[in-house]
C-alpha positions in Angstrom: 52.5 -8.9 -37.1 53.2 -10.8 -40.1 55.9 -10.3 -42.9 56.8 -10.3 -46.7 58.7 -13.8 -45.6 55.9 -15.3 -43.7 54.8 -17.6 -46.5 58.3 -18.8 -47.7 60.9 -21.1 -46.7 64.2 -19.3 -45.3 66.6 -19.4 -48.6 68.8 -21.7 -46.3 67.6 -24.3 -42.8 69.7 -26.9 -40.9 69.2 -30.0 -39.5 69.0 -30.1 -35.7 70.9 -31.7 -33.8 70.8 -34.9 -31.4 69.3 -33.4 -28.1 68.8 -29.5 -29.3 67.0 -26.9 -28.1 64.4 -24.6 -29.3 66.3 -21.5 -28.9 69.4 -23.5 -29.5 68.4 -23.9 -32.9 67.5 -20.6 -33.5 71.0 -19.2 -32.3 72.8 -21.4 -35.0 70.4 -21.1 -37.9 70.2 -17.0 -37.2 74.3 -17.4 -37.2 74.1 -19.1 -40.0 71.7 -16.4 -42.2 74.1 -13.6 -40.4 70.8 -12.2 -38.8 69.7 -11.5 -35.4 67.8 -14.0 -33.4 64.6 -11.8 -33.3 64.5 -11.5 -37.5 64.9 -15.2 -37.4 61.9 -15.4 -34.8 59.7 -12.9 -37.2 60.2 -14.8 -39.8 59.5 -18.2 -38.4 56.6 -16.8 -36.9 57.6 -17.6 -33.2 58.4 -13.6 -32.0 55.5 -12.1 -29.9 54.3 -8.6 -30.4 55.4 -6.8 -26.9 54.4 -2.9 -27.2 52.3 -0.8 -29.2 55.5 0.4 -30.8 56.0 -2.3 -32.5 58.4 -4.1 -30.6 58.8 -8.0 -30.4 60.6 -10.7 -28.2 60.7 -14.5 -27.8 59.0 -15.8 -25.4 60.8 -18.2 -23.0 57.7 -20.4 -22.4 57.9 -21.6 -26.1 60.8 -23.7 -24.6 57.6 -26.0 -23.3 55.6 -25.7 -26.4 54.8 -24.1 -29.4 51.3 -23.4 -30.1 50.0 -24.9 -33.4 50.1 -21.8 -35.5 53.6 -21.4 -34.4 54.9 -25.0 -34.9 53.0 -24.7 -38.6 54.7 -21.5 -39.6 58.4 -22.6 -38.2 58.0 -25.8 -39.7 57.6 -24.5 -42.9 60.0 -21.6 -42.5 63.1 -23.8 -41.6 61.9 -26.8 -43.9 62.0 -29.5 -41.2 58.9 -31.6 -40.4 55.9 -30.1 -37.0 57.6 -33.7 -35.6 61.1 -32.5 -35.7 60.2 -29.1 -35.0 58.2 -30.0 -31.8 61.0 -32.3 -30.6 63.0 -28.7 -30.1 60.6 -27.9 -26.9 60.1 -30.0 -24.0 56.8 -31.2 -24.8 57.2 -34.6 -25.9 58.6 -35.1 -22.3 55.2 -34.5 -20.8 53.9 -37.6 -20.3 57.2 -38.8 -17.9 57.9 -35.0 -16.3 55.3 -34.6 -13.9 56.6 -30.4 -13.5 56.3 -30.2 -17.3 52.8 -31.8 -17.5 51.6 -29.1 -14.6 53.2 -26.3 -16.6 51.1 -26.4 -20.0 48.3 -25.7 -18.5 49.6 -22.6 -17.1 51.2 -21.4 -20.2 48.4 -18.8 -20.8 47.9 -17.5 -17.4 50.7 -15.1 -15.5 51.5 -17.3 -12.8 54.6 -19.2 -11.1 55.5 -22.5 -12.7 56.4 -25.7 -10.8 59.4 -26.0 -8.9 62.1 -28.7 -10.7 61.5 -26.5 -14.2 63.8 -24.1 -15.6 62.6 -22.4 -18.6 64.3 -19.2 -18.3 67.8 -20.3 -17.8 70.4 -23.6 -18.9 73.2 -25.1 -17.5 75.7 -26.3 -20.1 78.5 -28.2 -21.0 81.5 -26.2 -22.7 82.6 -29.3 -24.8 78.8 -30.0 -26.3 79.1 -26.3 -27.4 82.5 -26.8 -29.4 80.5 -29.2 -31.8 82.1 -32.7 -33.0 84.2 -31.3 -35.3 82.1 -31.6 -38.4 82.0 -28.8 -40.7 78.8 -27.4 -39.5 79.4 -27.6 -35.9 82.8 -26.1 -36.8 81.2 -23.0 -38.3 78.3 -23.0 -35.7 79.0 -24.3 -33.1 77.5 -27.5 -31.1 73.8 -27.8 -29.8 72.4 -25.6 -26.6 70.6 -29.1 -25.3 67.0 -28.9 -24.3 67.0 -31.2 -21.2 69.7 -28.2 -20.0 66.9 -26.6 -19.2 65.4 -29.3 -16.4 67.3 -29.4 -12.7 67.3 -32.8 -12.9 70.1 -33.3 -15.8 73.5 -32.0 -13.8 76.1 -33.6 -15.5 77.3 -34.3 -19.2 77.9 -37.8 -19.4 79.0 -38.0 -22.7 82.3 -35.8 -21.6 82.0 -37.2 -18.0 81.4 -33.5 -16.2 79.2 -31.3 -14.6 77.3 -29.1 -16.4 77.8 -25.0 -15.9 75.8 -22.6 -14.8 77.1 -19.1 -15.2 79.9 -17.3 -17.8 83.3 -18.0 -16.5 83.8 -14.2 -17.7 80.6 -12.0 -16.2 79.3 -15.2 -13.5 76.1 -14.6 -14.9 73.8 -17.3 -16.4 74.4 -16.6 -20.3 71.2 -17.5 -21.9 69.0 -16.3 -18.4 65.8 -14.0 -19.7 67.3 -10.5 -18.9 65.1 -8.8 -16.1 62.6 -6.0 -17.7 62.5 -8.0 -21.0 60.5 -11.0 -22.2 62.3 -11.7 -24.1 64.3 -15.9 -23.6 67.2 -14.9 -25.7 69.3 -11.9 -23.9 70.4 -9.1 -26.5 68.2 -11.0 -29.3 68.6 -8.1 -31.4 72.5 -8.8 -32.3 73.3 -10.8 -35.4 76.9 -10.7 -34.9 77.5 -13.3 -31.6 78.7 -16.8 -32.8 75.9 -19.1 -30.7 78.2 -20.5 -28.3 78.8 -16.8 -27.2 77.6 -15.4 -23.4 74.7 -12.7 -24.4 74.7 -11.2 -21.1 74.4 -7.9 -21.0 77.4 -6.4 -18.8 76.9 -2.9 -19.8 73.2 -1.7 -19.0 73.7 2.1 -20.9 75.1 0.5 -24.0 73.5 -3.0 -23.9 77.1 -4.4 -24.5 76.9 -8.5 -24.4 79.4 -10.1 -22.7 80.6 -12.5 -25.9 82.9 -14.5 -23.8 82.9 -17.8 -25.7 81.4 -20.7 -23.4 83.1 -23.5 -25.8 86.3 -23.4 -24.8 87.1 -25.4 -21.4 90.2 -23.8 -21.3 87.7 -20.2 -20.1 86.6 -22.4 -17.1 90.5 -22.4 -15.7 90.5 -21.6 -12.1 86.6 -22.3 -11.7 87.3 -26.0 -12.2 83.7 -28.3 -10.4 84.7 -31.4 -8.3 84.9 -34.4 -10.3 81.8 -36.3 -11.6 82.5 -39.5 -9.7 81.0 -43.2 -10.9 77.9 -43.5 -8.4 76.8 -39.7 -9.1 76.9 -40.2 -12.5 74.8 -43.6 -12.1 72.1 -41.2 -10.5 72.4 -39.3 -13.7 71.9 -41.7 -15.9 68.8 -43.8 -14.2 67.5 -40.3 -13.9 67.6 -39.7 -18.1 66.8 -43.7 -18.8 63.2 -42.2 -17.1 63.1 -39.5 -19.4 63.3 -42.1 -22.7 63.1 -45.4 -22.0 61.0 -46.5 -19.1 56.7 -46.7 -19.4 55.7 -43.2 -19.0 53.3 -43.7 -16.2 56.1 -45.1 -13.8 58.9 -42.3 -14.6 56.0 -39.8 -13.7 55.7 -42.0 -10.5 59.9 -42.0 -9.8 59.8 -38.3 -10.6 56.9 -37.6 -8.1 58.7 -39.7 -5.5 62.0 -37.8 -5.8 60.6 -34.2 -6.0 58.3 -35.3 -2.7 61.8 -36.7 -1.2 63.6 -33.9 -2.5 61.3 -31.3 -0.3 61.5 -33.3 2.8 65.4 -33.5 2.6 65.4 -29.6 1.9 63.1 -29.2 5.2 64.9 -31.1 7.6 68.7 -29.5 6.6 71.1 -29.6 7.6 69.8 -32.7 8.9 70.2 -35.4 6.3 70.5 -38.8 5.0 74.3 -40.4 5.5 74.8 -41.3 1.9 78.0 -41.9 0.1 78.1 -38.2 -1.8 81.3 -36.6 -1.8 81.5 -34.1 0.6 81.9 -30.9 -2.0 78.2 -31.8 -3.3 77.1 -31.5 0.1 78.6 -28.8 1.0 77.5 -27.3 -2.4 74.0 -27.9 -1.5 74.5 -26.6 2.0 75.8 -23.1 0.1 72.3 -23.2 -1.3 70.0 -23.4 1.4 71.8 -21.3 3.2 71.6 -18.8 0.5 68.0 -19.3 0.4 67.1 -18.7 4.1 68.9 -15.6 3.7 67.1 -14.7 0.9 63.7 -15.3 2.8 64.6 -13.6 5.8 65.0 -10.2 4.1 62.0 -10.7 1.6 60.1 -12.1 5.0 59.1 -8.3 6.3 58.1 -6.6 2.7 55.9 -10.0 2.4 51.8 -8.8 2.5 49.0 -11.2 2.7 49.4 -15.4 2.9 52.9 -16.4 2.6 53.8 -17.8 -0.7 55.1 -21.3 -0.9 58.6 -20.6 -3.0 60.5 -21.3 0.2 64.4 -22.7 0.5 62.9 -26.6 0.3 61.1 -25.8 -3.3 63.7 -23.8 -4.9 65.6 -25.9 -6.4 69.4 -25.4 -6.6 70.9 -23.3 -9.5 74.6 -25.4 -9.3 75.2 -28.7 -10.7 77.0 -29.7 -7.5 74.3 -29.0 -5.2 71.4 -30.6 -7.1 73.6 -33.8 -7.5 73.7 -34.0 -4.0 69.8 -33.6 -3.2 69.1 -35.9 -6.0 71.5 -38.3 -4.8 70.0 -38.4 -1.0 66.5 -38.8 -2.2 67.1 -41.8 -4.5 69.0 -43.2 -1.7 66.0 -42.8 0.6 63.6 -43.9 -1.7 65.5 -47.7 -2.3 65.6 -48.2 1.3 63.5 -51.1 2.4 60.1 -50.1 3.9 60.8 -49.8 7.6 64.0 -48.3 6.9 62.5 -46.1 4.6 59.8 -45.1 7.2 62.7 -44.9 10.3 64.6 -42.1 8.0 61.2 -40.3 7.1 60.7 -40.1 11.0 63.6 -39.2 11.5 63.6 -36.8 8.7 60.3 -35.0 9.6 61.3 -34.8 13.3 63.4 -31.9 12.3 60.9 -30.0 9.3 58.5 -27.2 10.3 55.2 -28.5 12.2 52.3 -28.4 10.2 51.3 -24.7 10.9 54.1 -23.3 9.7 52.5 -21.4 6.9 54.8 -22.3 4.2 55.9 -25.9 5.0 52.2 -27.6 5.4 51.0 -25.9 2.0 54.9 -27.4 0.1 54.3 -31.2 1.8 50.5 -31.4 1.0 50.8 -30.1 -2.5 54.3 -32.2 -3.5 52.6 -35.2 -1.7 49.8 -34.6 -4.0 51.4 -35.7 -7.2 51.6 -39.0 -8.2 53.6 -40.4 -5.9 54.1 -44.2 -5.3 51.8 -46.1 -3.3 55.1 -47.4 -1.2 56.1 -43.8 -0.4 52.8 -42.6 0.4 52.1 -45.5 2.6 55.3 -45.4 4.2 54.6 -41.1 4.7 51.0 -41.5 5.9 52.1 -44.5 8.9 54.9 -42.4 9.4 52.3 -39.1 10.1 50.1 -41.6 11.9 52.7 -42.3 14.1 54.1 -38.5 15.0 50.6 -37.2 16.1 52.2 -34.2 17.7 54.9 -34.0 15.0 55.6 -32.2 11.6 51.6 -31.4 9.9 50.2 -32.3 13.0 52.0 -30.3 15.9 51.8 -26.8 17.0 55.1 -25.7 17.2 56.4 -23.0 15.0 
């Protein structure tokens, strides 16, 4: 559905900033035109008819990548160049994100994305959303980052933290697509939330948004996240150096290595790697597999038909805490010598789910698929060669 504004600029843009979001940017430049975040996505020409009734959203997949109509029509609207625009979505990341690359393909078709991609929810950092202290950022608060939105980036290392996950007010993910809608932005209809707002909706009659401000640390008192030590924020920061500055073809490689590690670790737990993590990350990412078995043991009855693969070892965790620590034992695995580095995969495997467990062979073979490194897959295949009655090769259950 077009409009009487399709075909004009927007009588005022801004310029994003270092690191923004898609939807990030839309929040502040809707805040700044006192409009809602759906007018602004009519007018840009990135809202998606819903209903016969007229009714529109914004989708959450546009995070990944606008199609060229859409990039065209924003471009123009907001007064920025397609380059600038398309630097918003996690496209351009493509070529080193091995989960992103499988994902545009899917765009058009209704099923599950990879694992190690979160479209539909961010993390944050409560001192990114305060803004620098310019003028603008005063007004408008700082930028909702885009590589929030991938499980990967856990900590802020510009203010030396963890990244957040829910509201400190309503413990609910505050930009998380709000179930029955399509909608990427929750109550997208209000004009009057400051960007740096929660827009959870805590009262489903009234549709009443949370608005607890996320950009003030001083909110997060009494919720406080373990420190970001020195080697876990060294894993953080070889982990974005991938995602700019390394040849793209050998961060997809690094990328497929730790998302293969990554599933083995999840497997064999509470059996792990002895790595030098502080002991709340572990126990953070014990809290999540737990959480997930539980999960899957309820769901496990109502289940029909082949079992789906979105078990506890590809689901990755929703906390900062937790993913630091899985990230952090798979890159210690993976910089282990070659013998050593087949002893802990061994060792590892010894306690996963045999190969007919329905849901564990499918997760190995398809991970192990990707483009992992010729040192891991060599190590994983002698490994396999030499458990014949183990893990993908066994009967047990």
């Amino acid at each position: 559905m077009k409009t009487l504004l399709d075909d004009r600029p927007l009588p005022r843009s801004l310029v994003p900033l270092p690191g923004e979001s898609l939807f990030g940017f839309i929040l502040r430049l809707s805040h700044r035109l006192d409009e809602s975040p759906l007018q602004l996505g009519r007018r840009t020409g990135v809202s998606r008819l819903v209903s016969q009734q007229g009714a529109h959203s914004i989708p959450s997949r546009l995070l990944l990548r606008l199609e060229a109509s859409q990039l065209r029509s924003f471009a123009k609207a907001t007064m920025l160049d397609e380059e600038a625009v398309d630097d918003l979505t996690l496209r351009p990341l493509s070529n080193r994100y091995p989960p992103l690359a499988e994902a545009l393909p899917l765009l058009r078709k209704k099923t599950a994305l990879p694992p190690w991609l979160r479209f539909e929810t961010t993390s944050y950092c409560p001192s990114c959303l305060a803004g620098d202290g310019s003028t603008i950022q005063n007004l408008h608060g700082g930028p909702w980052k885009r590589l929030w939105h991938l499980p990967i980036v856990f900590a802020c290392l510009d203010h030396n933290v963890f990244l957040r996950d829910v509201c400190p007010a309503c413990q609910q993910q505050p930009l998380q697509r709000t179930p029955g809608t399509n909608s990427a932005i929750p109550t997208h209809g209000l004009a009057s939330l400051h960007p740096a707002q929660c827009r959870r909706t805590v009262a489903l009659a009234t549709k009443q948004p949370c608005g607890a401000r996320l950009d003030r640390p001083a909110h997060h008192t009494g919720q406080d996240l373990p420190p970001l030590t020195t080697d876990i924020a060294t894993v953080q920061q070889e982990l974005l150096d991938l995602l700019k500055g390394t040849a793209s073809v050998d961060a997809q490689t690094s990328f497929a290595d730790l998302n293969l590690m990554a599933t083995i670790i999840s497997a064999a737990w509470p059996h792990h790697p002895e790595v030098s993590a502080p002991t709340e990350l572990l126990d953070a990412f014990s809290s999540h597999h737990d959480t997930q078995q539980e999960l899957i043991e309820r769901r496990e009855p109502q289940i029909k038909g082949p079992p789906r693969l979105d078990t506890s070892w590809r689901i990755t965790p929703q906390s900062a805490p937790a993913t630091a620590a899985l990230l952090a034992m798979s890159r210690h695995c993976l910089r282990l010598p070659a013998v050593h580095l087949r002893e802990q995969l061994t060792e590892l495997l010894g306690h996963a789910p045999g190969r007919n467990h329905p849901r564990w062979g499918g997760a190995l073979e398809a991970t192990s698929a990707q483009r992992c490194s010729p040192q891991l897959r060599l190590a994983l295949r002698g490994t396999l060669a030499e458990r014949p009655t183990g893990p993908l090769h066994g009967h047990d259950g």
